[in-house]
C-alpha angles and dihedrals in degrees: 000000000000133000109229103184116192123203121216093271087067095061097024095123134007094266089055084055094048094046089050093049093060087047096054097038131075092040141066120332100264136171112259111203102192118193122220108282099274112271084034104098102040084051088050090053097045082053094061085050096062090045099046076052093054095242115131094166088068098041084050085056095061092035091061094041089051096051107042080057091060094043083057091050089052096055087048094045108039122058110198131054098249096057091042082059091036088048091043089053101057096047084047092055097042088045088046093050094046075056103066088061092062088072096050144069101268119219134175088271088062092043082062098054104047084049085060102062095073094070101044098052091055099053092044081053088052111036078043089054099045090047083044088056085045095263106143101216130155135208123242105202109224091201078068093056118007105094143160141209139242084273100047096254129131116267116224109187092053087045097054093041090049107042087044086055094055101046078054096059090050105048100149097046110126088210141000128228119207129176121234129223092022125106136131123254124240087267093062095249121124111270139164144219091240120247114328085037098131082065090053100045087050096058093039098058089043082064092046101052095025095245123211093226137349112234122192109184113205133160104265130056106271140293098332115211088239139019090274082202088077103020134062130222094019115157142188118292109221119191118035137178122220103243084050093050084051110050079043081063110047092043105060103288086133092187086089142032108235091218084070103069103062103066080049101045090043090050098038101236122148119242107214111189112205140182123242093198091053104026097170095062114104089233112181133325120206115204145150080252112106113198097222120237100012132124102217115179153346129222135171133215123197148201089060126174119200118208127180128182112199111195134164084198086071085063108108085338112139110212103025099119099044082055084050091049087046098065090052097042093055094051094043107241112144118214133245108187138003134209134170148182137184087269098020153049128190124199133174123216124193090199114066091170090116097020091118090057092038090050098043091048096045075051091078085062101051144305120327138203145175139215117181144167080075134158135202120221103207105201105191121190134113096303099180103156085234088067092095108217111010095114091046090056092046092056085037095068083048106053089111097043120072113240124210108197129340136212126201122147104053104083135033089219101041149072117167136193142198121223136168106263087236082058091058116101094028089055089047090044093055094045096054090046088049105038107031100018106054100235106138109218107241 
């Protein structure tokens, strides 16, 4: 059995549904994930903002809007008279229900639950249209399984007894229909597995029923070896491990949602990214396999700050970084990259909401200063420091580009550098040329 797990591209519109459901029918009897129909989710959150701001005019607005959209998809999508109704029903209920929240105080346990609603009208529409062609499909409700802990993390061992009930209860389906993002908490109340969540959901039910493959469906044809908005000439990469997914994905390969990797990776189980617009095209797999002395990919992430601390007191000090790591971690800034010397460290940061207080208390160690308006350029391959050469040809590529800090060491995948944002596309551009296209960098 396999996981194909569809964004909200996929089923933006009726002819998206009706282009996945070809691609799910006529085969095994997988496990289908849906997203919410693309748009859904950022009015249902619009939505939340009217209502925290005590507005329900304005939350009514979207809701209507929202909805009439949906009542248009229906007469595109259903053929007969009794799943239009059936279709129209089951808007009507969901809208209703969004409704309800417009009369009472609205706290972060209704925003929830209106965010949950996306979700469960597409896979109703879709679980209605395949019965509708005769498909006889059934829906697993992921409020029934999904779960978190006390520490809202998955939790594997309900996951796996409850989904495994279910498939149980509905022997004969053909196919079955689930809903991303969405869960309960430990407490029993909706939840969700923040943006990016369909990813997740899709890698956590692989591990509980020990999928044969992981599929995520997009809109473009797998995992590319640069940001093809800002570089020409990029193409598919084919073959990835985990760890260089990974690192793709953290650091600003948006095509994935890094949370989704590690069920997979622990359980073995291979990620395969495809393309519902070309679904022919062999697109990415993901697995613990790493093809040995190849440079695989560049990404770039954005909106970097740069801080370094210069300080004669480092010099011989033991616990000085740990007093550095301290002031970050209590105001809860997570750290990109790390460089040090014997009189100085440099760090970058992608969340400047407490920089002025992180920057006046390192003060108290040396002298500080920032550079922002940063990217990092992310280089993934097999960088085993055997692999003679691999970090020349990286700086190679570079000579002509300042860079700020580098870090090389930490990871066996992956090499990162800091450049000016001004410095971007040019950086990914020479890489690309260097290191895929075969133009030696005089």
């Amino acid at each position: 059995m396999k996981v194909l797990k569809f964004g909200g591209t996929s089923v933006g519109s009726a002819q998206r549904m009706k282009d996945v459901a070809k691609l799910i029918t006529g085969g095994d009897r997988n496990i289908v994930v849906l997203s919410a129909m693309s748009g859904t989710t950022n009015s249902l959150v619009e939505i939340t903002e009217y209502l925290y701001k005590r507005n329900p005019d304005g939350a009514s607005e979207i809701i209507n809007k929202l909805a009439i959209k949906y009542y248009e998809h229906v007469e595109e999508l259903y053929q007969t008279s009794e799943y239009k109704q059936r279709a129209k029903e089951l808007i009507a209920y969901h809208f209703d229900y969004i409704r309800t929240f417009t009369k009472d105080l609205f706290t972060l346990f209704e925003e929830r639950v209106v965010l949950a609603q996306g979700e469960l009208i597409s896979t109703g529409m879709m679980n209605l249209y395949l019965n509708e062609q005769g498909i006889h499909s059934v829906i697993l409700p992921a409020l029934d399984y999904m779960r978190t802990d006390k520490n809202a993390e998955p939790d594997p061992a309900y996951i796996k007894e409850k989904l495994h009930h279910l498939l149980n209860e509905y022997k004969d389906a053909a196919l079955y229909i689930t809903q991303g993002y969405i869960c309960r908490n430990a407490y029993g109340e909706t939840d969700n597995l923040q943006r990016g969540g369909s990813d997740y959901t899709a890698s956590l039910i692989g591990a509980a029923i020990h999928a044969e493959e992981v599929q995520i469906w997009t809109d473009i044809d797998g995992m590319h070896n640069n940001d093809p908005r800002f570089v020409e000439n990029t193409s598919p990469v084919r073959h990835l491990h985990f760890e260089e997914a990974a690192e793709l994905a953290y650091f600003g390969a948006k095509i994935l949602h890094p949370t989704c990797i590690l069920p997979a990776k622990l359980n073995n189980i291979p990620v395969r990214l495809l393309n519902t617009l070309q679904p022919d095209a062999r697109g990415t797999l993901i697995s613990n396999t790493t093809e040995k002395g190849k440079i695989k990919a560049v990404a770039a992430k954005d909106h970097i700050t740069a801080i370094k601390i210069k300080s004669g007191r480092m010099l011989l000090a033991t616990g000085f970084l740990r007093k550095v790591f301290e002031i970050f971690e209590n105001y809860q800034t997570p750290i990109d990259m790390v460089t040090t010397s014997e009189v100085g460290l440099s760090c970058t940061i992608d969340n400047r909401k407490r920089l002025d207080e992180i920057v006046d208390d390192l003060k108290k160690f040396g002298t500080v200063s920032v550079d922002s308006d940063m990217v990092i350029i992310c280089v993934v391959g097999d960088m085993e420091w055997e692999n003679i050469g691999f970090e020349a040809r990286i700086i190679s590529a570079l000579k002509d580009i300042p860079v700020r800090m580098i870090s090389y060491g930490g990871s066996n995948y992956n090499v990162s550098l800091l450049v000016k944002a001004a410095d971007k596309k040019r950086a990914l551009q020479a890489l690309s040329n260097y290191l895929f296209n075969n133009e030696s960098v005089c």
